[in-house]
DSSP file (Angstrom, degrees, kcal/mol; ACC not computed):
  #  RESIDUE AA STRUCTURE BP1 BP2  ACC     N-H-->O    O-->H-N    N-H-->O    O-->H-N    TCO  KAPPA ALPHA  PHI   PSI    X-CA   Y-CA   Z-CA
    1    1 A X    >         0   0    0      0, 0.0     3,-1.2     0, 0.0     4,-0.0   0.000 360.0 360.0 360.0 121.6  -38.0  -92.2  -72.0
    2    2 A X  G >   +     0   0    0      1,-0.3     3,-1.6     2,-0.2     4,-0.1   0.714 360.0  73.1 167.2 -67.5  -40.8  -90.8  -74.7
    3    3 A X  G >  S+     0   0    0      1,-0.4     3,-0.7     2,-0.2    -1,-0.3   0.450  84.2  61.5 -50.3 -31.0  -43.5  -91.9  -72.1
    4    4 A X  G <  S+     0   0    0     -3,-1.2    -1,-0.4     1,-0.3    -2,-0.2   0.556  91.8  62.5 -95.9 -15.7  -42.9  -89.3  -69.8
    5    5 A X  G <  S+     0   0    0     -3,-1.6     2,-0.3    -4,-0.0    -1,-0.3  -0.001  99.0  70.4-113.2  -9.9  -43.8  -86.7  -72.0
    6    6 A X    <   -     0   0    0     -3,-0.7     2,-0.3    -4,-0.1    36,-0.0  -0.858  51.0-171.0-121.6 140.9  -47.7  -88.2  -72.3
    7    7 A X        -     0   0    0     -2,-0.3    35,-0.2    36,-0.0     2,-0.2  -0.960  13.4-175.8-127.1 176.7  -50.4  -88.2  -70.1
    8    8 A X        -     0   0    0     33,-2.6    35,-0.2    -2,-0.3    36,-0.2  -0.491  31.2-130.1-161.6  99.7  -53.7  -90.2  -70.9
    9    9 A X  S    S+     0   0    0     33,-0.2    35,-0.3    -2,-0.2     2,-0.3   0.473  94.5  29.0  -8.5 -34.0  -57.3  -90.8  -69.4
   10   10 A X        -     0   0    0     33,-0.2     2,-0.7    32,-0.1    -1,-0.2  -0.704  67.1-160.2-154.3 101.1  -57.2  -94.5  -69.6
   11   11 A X  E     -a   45   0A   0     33,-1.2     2,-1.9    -2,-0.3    35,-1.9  -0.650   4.0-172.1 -89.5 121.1  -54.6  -96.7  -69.5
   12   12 A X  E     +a   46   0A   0     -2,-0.7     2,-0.3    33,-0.2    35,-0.2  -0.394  21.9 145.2 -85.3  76.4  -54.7 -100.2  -70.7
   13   13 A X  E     -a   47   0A   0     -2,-1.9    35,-0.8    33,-1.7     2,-0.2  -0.824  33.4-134.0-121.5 164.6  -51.6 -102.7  -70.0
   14   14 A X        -     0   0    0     -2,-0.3     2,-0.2    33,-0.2    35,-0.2  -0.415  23.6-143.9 -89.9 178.2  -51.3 -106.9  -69.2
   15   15 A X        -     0   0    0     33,-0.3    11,-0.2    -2,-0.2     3,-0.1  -0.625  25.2-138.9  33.8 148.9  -49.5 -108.2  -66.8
   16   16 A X  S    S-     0   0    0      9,-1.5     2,-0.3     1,-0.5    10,-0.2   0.248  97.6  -4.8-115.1 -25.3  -47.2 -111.3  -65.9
   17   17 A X  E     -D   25   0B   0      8,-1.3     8,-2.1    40,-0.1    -1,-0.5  -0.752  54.6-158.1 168.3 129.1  -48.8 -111.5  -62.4
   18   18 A X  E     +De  24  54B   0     35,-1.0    37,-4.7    -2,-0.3    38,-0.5  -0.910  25.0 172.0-135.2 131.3  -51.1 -109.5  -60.6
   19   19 A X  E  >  -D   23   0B   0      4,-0.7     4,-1.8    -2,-0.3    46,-0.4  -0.944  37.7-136.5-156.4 135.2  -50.8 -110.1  -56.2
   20   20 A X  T  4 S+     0   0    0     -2,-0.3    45,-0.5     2,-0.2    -1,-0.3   0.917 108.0  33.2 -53.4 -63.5  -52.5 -108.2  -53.5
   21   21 A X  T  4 S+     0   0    0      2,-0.1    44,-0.3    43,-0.1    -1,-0.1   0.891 134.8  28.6 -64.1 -81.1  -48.9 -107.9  -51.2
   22   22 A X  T  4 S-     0   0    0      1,-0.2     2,-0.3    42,-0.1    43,-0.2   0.833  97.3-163.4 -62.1 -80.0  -46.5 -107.7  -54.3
   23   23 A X  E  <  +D   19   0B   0     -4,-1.8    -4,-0.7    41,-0.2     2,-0.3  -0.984  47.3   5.5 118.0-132.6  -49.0 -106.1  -56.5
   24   24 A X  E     -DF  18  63B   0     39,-1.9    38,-1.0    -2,-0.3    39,-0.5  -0.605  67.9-169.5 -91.7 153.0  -48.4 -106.1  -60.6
   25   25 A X  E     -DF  17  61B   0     -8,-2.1    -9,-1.5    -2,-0.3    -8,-1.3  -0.952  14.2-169.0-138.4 157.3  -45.6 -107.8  -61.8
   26   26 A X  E     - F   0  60B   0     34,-1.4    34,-2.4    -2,-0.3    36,-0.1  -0.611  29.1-130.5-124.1 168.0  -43.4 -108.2  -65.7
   27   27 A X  S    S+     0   0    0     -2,-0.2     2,-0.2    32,-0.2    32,-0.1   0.625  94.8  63.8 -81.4 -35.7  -40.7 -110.8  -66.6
   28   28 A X  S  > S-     0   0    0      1,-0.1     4,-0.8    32,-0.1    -2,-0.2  -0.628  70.4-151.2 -99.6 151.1  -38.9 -108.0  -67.7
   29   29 A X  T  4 S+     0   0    0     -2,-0.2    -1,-0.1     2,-0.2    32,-0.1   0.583 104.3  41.2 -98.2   0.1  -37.3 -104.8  -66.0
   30   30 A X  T  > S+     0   0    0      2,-0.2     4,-0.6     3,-0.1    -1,-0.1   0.294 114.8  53.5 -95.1  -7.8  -37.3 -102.4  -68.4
   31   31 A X  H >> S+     0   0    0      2,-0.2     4,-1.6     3,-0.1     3,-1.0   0.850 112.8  56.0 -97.8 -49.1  -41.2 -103.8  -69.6
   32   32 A X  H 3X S+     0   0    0     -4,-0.8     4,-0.7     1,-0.4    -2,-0.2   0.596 109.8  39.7 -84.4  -6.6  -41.7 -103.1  -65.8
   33   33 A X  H 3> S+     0   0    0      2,-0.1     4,-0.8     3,-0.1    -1,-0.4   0.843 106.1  57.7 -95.2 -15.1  -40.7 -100.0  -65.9
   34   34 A X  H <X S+     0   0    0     -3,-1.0     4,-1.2    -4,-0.6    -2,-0.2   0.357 111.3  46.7  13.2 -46.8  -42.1  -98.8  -68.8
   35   35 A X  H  X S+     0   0    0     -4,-1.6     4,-2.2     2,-0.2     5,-0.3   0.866 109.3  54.3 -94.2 -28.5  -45.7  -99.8  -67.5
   36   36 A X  H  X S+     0   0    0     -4,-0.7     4,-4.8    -5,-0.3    -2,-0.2   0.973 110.6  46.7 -56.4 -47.2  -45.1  -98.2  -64.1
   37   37 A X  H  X S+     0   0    0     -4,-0.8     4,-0.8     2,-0.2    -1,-0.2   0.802 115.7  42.2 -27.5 -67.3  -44.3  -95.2  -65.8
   38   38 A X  H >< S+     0   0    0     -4,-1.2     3,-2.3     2,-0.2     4,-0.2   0.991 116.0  54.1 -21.3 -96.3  -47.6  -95.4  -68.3
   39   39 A X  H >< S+     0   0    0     -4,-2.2     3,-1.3     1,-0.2    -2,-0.2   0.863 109.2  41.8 -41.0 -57.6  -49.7  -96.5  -65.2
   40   40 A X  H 3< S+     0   0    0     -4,-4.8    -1,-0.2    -5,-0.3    -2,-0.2   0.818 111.9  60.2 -69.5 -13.2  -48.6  -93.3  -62.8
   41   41 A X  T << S+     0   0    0     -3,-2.3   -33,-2.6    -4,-0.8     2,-0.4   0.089 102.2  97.9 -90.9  26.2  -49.2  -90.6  -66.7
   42   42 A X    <   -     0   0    0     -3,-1.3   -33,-0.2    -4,-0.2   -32,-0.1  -0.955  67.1-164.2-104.1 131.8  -52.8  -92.0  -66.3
   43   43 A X  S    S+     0   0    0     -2,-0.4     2,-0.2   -35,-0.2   -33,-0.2   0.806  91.0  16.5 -73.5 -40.2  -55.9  -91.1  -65.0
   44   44 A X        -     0   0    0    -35,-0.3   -33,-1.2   -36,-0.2     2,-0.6  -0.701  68.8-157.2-154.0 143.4  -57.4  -94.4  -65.0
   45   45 A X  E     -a   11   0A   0     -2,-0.2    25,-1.1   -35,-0.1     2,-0.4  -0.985  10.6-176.2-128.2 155.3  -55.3  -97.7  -65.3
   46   46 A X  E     -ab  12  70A   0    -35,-1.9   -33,-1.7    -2,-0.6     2,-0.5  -0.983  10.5-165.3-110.0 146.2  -57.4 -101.0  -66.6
   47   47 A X  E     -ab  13  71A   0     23,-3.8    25,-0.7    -2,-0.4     2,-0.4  -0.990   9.3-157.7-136.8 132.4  -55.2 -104.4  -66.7
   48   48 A X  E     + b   0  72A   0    -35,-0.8     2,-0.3    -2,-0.5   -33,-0.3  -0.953  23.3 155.8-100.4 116.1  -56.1 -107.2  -68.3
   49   49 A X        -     0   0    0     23,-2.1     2,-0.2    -2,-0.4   -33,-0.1  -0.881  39.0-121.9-136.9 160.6  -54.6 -110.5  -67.1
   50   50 A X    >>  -     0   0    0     -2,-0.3     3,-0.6    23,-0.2     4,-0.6  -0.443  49.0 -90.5 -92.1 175.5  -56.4 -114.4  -67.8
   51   51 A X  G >4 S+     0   0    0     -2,-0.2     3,-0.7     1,-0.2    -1,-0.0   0.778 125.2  71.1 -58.1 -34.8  -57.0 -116.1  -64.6
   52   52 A X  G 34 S+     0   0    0      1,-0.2    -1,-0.2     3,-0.1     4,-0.1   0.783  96.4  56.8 -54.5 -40.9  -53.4 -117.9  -64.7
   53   53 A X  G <4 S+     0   0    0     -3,-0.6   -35,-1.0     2,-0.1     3,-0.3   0.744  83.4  97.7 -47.0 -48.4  -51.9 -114.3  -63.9
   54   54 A X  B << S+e   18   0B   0     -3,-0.7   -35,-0.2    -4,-0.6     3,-0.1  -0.346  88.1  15.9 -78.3 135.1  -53.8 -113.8  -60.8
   55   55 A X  S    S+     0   0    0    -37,-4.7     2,-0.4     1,-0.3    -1,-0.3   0.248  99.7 126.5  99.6 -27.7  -51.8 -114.8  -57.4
   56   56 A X        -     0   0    0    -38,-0.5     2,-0.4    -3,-0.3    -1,-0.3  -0.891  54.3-147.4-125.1 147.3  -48.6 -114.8  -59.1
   57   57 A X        -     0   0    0     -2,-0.4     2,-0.3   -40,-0.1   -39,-0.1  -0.696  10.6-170.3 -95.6  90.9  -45.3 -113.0  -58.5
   58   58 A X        -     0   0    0     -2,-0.4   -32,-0.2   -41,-0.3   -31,-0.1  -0.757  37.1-115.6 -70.0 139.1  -43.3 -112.2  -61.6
   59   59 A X  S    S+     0   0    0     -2,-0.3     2,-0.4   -34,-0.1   -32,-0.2   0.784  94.2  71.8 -56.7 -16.9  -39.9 -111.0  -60.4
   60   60 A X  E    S-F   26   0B   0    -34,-2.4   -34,-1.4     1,-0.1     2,-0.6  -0.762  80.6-137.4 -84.2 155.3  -40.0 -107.2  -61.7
   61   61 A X  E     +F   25   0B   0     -2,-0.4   -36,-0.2   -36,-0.2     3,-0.1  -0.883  26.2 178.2 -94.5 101.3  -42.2 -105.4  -59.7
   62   62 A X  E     -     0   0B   0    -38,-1.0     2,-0.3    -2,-0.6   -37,-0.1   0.962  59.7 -35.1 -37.8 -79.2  -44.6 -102.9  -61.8
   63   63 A X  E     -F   24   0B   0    -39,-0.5   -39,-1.9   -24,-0.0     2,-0.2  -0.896  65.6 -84.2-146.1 145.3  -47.0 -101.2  -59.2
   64   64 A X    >   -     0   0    0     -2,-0.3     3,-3.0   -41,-0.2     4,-0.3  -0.680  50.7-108.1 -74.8 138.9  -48.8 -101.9  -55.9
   65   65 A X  G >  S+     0   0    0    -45,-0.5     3,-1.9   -46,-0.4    -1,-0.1   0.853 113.3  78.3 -31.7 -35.1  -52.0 -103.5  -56.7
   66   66 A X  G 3  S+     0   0    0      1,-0.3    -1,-0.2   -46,-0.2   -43,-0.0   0.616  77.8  68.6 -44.8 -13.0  -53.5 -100.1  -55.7
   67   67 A X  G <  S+     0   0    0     -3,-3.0     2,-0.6   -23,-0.0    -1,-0.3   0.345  80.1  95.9 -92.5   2.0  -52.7  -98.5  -58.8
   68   68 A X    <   -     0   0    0     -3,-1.9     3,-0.2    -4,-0.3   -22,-0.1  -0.867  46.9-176.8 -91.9 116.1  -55.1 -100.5  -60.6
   69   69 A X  S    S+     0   0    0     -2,-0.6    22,-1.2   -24,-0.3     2,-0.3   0.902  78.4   9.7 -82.5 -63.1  -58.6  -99.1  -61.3
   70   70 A X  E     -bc  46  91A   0    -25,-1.1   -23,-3.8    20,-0.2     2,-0.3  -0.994  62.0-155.2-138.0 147.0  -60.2 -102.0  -62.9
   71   71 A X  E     -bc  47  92A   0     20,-1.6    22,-0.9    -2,-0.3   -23,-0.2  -0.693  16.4-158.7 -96.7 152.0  -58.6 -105.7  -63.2
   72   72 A X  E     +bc  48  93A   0    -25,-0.7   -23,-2.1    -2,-0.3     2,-0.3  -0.924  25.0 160.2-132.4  85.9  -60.3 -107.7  -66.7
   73   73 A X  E     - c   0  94A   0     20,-2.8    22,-1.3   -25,-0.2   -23,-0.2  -0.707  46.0-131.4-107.1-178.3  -60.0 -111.8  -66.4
   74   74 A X  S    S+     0   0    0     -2,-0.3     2,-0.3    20,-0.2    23,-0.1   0.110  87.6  43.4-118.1  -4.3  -61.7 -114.6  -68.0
   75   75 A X  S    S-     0   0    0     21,-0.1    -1,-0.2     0, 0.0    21,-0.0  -0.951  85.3-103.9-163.4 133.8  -62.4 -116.4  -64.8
   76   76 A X        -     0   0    0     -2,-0.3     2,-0.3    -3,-0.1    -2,-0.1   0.031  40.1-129.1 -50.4 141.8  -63.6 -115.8  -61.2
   77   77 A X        -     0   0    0     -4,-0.1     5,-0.1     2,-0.1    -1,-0.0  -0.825  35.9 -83.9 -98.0 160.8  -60.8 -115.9  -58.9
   78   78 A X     >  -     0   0    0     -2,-0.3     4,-2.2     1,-0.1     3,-0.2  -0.074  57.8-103.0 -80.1 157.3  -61.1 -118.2  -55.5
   79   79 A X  H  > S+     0   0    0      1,-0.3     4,-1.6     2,-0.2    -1,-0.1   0.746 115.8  49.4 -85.1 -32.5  -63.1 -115.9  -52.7
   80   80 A X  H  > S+     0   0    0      1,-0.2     4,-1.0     2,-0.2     3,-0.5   0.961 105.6  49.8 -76.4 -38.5  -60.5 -115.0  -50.9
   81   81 A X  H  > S+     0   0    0      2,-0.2     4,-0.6    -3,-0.2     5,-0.4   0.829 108.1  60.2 -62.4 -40.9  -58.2 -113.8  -53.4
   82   82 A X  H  X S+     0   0    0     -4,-2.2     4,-2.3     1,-0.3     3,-0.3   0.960 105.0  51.9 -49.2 -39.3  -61.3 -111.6  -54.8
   83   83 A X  H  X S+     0   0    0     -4,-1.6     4,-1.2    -3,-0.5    -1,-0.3   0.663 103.5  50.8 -81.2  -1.9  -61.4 -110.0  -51.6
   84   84 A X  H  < S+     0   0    0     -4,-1.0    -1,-0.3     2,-0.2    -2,-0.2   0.196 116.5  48.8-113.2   7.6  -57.7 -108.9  -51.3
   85   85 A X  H  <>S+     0   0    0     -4,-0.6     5,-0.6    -3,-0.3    -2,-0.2   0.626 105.5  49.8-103.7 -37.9  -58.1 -107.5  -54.6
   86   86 A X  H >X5S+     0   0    0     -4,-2.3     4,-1.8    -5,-0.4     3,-1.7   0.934 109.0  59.8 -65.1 -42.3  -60.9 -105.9  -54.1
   87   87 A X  T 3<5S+     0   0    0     -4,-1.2    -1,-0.2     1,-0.4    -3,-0.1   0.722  93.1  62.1 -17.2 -55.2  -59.2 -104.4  -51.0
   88   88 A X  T 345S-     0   0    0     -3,-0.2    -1,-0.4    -4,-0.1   -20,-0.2   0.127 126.3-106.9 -83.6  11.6  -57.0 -103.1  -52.5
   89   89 A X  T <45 +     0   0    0     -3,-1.7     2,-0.4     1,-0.3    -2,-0.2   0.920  65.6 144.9  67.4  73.5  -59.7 -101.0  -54.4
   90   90 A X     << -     0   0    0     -4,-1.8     2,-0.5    -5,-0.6    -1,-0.3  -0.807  43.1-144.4 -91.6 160.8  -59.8 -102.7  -57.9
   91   91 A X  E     -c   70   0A   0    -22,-1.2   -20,-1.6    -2,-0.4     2,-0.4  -0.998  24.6-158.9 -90.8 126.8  -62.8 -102.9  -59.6
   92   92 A X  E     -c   71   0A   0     -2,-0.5     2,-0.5   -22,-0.2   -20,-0.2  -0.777  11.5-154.4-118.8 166.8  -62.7 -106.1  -61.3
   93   93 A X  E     -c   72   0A   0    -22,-0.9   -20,-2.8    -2,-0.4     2,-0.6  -0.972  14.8-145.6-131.2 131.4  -64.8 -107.6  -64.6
   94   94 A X  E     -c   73   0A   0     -2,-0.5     2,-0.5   -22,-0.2   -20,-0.2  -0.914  30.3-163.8 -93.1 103.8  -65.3 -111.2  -65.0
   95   95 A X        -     0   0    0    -22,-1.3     2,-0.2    -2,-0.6   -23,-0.0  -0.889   6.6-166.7 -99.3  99.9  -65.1 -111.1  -69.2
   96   96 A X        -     0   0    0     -2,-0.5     2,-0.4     1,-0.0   -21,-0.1  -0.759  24.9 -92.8-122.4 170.7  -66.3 -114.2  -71.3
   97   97 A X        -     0   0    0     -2,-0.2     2,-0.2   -23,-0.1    -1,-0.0  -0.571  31.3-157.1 -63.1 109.9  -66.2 -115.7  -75.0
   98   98 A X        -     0   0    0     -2,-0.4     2,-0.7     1,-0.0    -1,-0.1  -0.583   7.8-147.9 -79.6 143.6  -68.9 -114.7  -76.9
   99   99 A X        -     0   0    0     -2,-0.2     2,-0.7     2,-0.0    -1,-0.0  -0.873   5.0-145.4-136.8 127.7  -69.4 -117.1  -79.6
  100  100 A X        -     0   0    0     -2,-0.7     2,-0.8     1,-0.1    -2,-0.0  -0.737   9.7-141.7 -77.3 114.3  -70.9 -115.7  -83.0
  101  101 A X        -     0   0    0     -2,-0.7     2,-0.4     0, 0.0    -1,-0.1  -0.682  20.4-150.1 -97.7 110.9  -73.4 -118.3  -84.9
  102  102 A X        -     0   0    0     -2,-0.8     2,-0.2     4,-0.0     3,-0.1  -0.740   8.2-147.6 -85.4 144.1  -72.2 -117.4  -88.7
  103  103 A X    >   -     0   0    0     -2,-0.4     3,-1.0     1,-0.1     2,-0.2  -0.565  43.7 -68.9-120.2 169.3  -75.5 -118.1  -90.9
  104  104 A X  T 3  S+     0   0    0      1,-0.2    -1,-0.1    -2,-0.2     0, 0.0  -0.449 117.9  16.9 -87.0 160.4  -74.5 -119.4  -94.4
  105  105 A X  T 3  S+     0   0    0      2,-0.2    -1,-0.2    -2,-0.2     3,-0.1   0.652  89.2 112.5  51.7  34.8  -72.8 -117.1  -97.0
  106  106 A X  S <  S+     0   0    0     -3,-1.0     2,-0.4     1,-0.2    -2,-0.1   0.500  80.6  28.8-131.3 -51.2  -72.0 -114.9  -94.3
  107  107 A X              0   0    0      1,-0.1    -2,-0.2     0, 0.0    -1,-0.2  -0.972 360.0 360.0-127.4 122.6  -67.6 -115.9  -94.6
  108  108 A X              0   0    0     -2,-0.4    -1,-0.1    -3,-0.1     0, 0.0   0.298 360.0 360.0 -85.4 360.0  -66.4 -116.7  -98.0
């Protein structure tokens, strides 16, 4: 595998499903190996998952949530679930849509 061959300060991968117990989870086993891989040649990991992600168990298993540095979603997660992420020493960012007011002759 090519990967192994790399290390890198900050890694940046999504997720299928991110759970305190189970930790990160893929659809795939070879995707989920591929990122475990990636995650452990890293200094840093970030994951970005939407709100739908969090709390649910894709069957491959990635990582333990511990490997995660900072979680990125689009929506606070329910208070308990924050804390058993946070537990697990994430840092997480709450991330929202910025919405750009285009002035005229601005897109053509």
């Amino acid at each position: 595998m090519f990967a192994q061959y790399f290390y890198a300060d900050v890694c940046v991968l999504g997720a299928a499903g991110v759970d305190p117990l189970v930790g990160v989870t893929e659809l795939d086993y070879e995707a989920a190996s591929l990122h475990r891989l990636m995650m452990e040649r890293s200094r840093h990991v970030l994951l970005l998952a939407d709100h739908s992600k969090l709390g649910f168990r894709a069957p491959a298993v990635v990582a333990p949530a511990q490997m995660v540095g900072t979680l990125m979603t689009d929506a606070v997660p329910s208070e308990s679930l924050l804390a058993q992420l946070r537990a697990c020493g994430m840092g997480i960012k709450i991330v929202g849509e910025k919405v750009l007011e285009l002035e005229p002759g601005m897109v053509s």
